[in-house]
MIDOSE-1310 file (N, C-alpha, C; in nm, 2 decimals, decimal comma, always signed):
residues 115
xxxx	-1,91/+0,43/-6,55/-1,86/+0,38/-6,68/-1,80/+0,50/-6,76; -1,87/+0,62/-6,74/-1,84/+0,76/-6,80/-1,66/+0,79/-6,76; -1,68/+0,76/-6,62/-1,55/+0,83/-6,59/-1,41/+0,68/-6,60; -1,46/+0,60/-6,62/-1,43/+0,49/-6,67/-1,29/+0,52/-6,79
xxxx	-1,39/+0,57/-6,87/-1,39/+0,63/-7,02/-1,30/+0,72/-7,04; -1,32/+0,83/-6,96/-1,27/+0,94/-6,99/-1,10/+0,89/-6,90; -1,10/+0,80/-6,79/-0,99/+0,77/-6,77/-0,87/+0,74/-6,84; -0,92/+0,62/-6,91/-0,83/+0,55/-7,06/-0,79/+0,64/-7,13
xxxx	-0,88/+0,77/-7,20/-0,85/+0,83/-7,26/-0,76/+0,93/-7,19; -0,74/+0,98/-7,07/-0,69/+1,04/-7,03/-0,55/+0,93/-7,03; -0,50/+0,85/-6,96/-0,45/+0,78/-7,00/-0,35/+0,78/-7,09; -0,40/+0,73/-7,23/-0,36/+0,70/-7,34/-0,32/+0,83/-7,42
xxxx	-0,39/+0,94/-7,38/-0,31/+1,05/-7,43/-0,21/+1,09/-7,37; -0,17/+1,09/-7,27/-0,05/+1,06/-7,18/+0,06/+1,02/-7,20; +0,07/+0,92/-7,25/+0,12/+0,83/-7,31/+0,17/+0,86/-7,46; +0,10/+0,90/-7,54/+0,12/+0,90/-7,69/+0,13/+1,03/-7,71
xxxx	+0,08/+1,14/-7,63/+0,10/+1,25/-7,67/-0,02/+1,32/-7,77; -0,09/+1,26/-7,76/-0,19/+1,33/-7,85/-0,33/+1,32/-7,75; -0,39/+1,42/-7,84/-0,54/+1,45/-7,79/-0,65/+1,44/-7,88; -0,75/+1,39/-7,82/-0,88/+1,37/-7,90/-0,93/+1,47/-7,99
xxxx	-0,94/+1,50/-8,08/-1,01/+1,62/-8,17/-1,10/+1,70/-8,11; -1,22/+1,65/-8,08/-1,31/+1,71/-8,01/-1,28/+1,80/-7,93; -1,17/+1,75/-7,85/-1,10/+1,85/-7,71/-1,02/+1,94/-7,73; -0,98/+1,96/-7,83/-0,94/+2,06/-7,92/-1,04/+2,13/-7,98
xxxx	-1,10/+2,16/-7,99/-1,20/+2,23/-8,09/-1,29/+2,34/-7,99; -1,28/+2,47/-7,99/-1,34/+2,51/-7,93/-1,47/+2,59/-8,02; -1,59/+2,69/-7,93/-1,69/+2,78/-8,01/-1,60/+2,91/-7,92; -1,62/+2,96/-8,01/-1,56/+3,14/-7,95/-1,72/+3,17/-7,96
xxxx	-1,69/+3,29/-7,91/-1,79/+3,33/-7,88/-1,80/+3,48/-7,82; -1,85/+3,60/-7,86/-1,80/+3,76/-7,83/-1,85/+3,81/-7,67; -1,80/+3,82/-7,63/-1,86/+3,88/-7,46/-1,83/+4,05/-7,44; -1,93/+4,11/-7,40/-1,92/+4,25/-7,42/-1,86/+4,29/-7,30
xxxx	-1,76/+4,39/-7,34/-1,70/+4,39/-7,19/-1,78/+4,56/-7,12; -1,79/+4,63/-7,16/-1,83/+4,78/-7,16/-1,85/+4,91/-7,28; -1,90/+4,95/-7,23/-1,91/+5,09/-7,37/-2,02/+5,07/-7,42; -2,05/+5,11/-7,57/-2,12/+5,13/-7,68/-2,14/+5,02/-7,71
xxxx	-2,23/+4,95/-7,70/-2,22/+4,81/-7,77/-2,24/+4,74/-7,92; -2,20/+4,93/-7,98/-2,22/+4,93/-8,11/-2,05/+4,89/-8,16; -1,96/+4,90/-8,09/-1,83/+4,95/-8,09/-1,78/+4,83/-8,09; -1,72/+4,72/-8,19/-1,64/+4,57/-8,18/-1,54/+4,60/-8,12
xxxx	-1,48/+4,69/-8,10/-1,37/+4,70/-8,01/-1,42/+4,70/-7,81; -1,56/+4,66/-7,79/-1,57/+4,66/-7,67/-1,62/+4,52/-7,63; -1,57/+4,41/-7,74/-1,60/+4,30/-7,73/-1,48/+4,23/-7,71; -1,48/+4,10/-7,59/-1,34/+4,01/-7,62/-1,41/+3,87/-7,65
xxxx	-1,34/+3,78/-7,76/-1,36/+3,66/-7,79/-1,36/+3,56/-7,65; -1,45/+3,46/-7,62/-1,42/+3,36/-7,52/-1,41/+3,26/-7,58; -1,35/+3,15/-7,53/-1,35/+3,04/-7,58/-1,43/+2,93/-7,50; -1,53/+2,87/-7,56/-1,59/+2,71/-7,50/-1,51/+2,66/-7,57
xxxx	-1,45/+2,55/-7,40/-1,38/+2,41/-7,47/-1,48/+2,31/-7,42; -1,41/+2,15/-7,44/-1,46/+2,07/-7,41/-1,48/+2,08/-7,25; -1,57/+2,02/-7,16/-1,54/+1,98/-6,98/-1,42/+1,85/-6,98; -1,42/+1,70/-7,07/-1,29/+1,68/-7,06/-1,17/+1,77/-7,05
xxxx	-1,16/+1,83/-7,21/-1,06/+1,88/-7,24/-0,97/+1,98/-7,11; -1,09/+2,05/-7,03/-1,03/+2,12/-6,90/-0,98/+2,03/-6,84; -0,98/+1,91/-6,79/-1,00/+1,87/-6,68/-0,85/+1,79/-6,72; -0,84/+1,77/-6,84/-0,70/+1,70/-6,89/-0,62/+1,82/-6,89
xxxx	-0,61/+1,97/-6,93/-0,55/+2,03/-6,93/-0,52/+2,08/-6,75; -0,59/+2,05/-6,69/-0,62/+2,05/-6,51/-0,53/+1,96/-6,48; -0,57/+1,84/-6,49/-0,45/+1,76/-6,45/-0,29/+1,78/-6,53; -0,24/+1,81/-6,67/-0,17/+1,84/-6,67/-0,06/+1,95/-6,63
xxxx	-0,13/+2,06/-6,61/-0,08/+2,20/-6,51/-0,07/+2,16/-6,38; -0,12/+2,05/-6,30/-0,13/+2,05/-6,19/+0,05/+1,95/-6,20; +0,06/+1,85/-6,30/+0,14/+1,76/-6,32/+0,29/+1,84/-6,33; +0,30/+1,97/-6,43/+0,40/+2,03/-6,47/+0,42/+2,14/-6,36
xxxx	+0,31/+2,17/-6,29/+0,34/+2,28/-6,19/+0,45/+2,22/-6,08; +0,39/+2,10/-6,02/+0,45/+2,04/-5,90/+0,62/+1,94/-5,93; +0,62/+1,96/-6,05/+0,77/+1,92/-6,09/+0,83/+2,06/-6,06; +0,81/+2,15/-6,14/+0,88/+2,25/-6,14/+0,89/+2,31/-6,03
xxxx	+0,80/+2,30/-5,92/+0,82/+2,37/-5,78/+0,93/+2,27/-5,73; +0,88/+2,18/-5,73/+0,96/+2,02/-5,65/+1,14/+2,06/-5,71; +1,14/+2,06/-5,80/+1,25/+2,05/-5,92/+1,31/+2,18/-5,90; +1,26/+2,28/-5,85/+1,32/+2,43/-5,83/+1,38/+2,45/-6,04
xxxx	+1,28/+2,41/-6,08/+1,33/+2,46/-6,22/+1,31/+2,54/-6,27; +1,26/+2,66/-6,23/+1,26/+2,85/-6,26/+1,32/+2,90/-6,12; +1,48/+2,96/-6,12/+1,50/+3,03/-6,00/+1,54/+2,96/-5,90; +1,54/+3,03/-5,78/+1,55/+2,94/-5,63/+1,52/+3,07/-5,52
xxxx	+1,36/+3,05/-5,60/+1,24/+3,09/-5,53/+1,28/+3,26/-5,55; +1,30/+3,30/-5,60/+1,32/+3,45/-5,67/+1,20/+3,45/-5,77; +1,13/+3,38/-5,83/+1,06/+3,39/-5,96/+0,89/+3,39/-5,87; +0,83/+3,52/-5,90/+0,66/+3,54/-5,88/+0,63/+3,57/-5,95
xxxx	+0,64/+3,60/-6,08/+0,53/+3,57/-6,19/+0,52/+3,45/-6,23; +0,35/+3,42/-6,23/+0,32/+3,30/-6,26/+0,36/+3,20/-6,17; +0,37/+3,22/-6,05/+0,41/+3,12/-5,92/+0,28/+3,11/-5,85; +0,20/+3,06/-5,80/+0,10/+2,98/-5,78/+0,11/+3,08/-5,57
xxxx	+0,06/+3,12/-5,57/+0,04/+3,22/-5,43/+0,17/+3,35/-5,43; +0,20/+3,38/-5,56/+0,32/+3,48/-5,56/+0,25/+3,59/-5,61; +0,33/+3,66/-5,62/+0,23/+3,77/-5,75/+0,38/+3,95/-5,73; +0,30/+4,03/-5,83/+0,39/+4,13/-5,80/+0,43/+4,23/-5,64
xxxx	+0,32/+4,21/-5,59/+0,35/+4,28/-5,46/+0,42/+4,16/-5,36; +0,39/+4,04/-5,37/+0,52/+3,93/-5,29/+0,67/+3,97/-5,33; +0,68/+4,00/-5,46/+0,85/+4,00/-5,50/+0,86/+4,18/-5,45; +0,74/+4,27/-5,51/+0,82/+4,41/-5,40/+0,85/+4,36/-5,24
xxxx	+0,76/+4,27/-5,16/+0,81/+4,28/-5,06/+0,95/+4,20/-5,01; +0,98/+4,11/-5,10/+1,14/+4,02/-5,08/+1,21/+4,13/-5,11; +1,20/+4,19/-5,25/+1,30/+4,31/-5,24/+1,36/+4,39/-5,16; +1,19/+4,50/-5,14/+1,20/+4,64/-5,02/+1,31/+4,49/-4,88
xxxx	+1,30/+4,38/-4,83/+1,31/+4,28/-4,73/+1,49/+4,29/-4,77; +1,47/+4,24/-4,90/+1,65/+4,25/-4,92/+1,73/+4,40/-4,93; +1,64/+4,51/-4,99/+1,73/+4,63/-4,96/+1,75/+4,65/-4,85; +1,67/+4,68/-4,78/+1,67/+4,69/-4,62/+1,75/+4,64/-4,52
xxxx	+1,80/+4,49/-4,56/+1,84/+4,41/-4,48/+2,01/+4,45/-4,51; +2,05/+4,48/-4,63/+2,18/+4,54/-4,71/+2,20/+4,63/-4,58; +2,12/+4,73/-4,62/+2,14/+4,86/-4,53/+2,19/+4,86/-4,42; +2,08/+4,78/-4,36/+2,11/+4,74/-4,19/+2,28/+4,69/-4,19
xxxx	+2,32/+4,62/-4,27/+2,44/+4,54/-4,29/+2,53/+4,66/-4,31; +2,52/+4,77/-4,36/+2,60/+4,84/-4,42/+2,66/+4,84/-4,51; +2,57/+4,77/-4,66/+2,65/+4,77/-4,71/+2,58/+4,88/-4,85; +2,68/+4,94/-4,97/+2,63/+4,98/-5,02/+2,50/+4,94/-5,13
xxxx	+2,43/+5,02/-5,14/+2,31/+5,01/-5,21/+2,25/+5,10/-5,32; +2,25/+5,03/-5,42/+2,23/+5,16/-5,51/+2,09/+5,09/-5,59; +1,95/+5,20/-5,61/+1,81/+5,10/-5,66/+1,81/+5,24/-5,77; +1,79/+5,14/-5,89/+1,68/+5,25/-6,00/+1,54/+5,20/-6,09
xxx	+1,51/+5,31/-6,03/+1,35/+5,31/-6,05/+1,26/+5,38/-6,20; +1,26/+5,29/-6,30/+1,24/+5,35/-6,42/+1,07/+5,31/-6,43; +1,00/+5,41/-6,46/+0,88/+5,45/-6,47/+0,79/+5,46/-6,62
């Protein structure tokens, strides 16, 4: 019956565009990360949300992810940040993959490296 519930609302927010209050509303809450624990600068804020509210925000990232891969609508597959199994050492290795392959080709190549 629960998941019943939480379906419609899922659902209906869908649909209309809006979200339940509650699932919006989160408790922050300070997590110590290291140091002095006298020192507020060695605290980061966390946020409790709702378990719906994840689970709608879960299914919608999952919904907007797989358009945009499907849809090639960042790029044509150049783009690893924020790409779901990419990251920065996958694009150095297309790169180092494409200078390389230049080279072999003969053709010229010019890379600058700002630090």
């Amino acid at each position: 019956m629960l998941l019943l519930s939480h379906t419609s609302i899922f659902e209906r927010s869908w649909r209309t565009g809006e979200v339940p209050e509650d699932w919006r509303k989160a408790n922050v809450t300070l997590a110590f990360k290291k140091g002095k624990k006298e020192d507020p600068g060695n605290y980061r804020p966390v946020s409790l949300t709702s378990i719906p509210g994840k689970v709608m925000e879960q299914l919608i990232l999952d919904v907007i992810s797989r358009h945009v891969e499907e849809k090639k609508v960042i790029g044509g597959g150049g783009q690893h940040g924020f790409t779901k199994g990419k990251s920065c050492l996958t694009h150095l290795i297309a790169f180092y993959d494409d200078m390389t392959g230049w080279v072999d080709e003969g053709r010229a190549v010019d890379v600058v490296c700002l630090q």
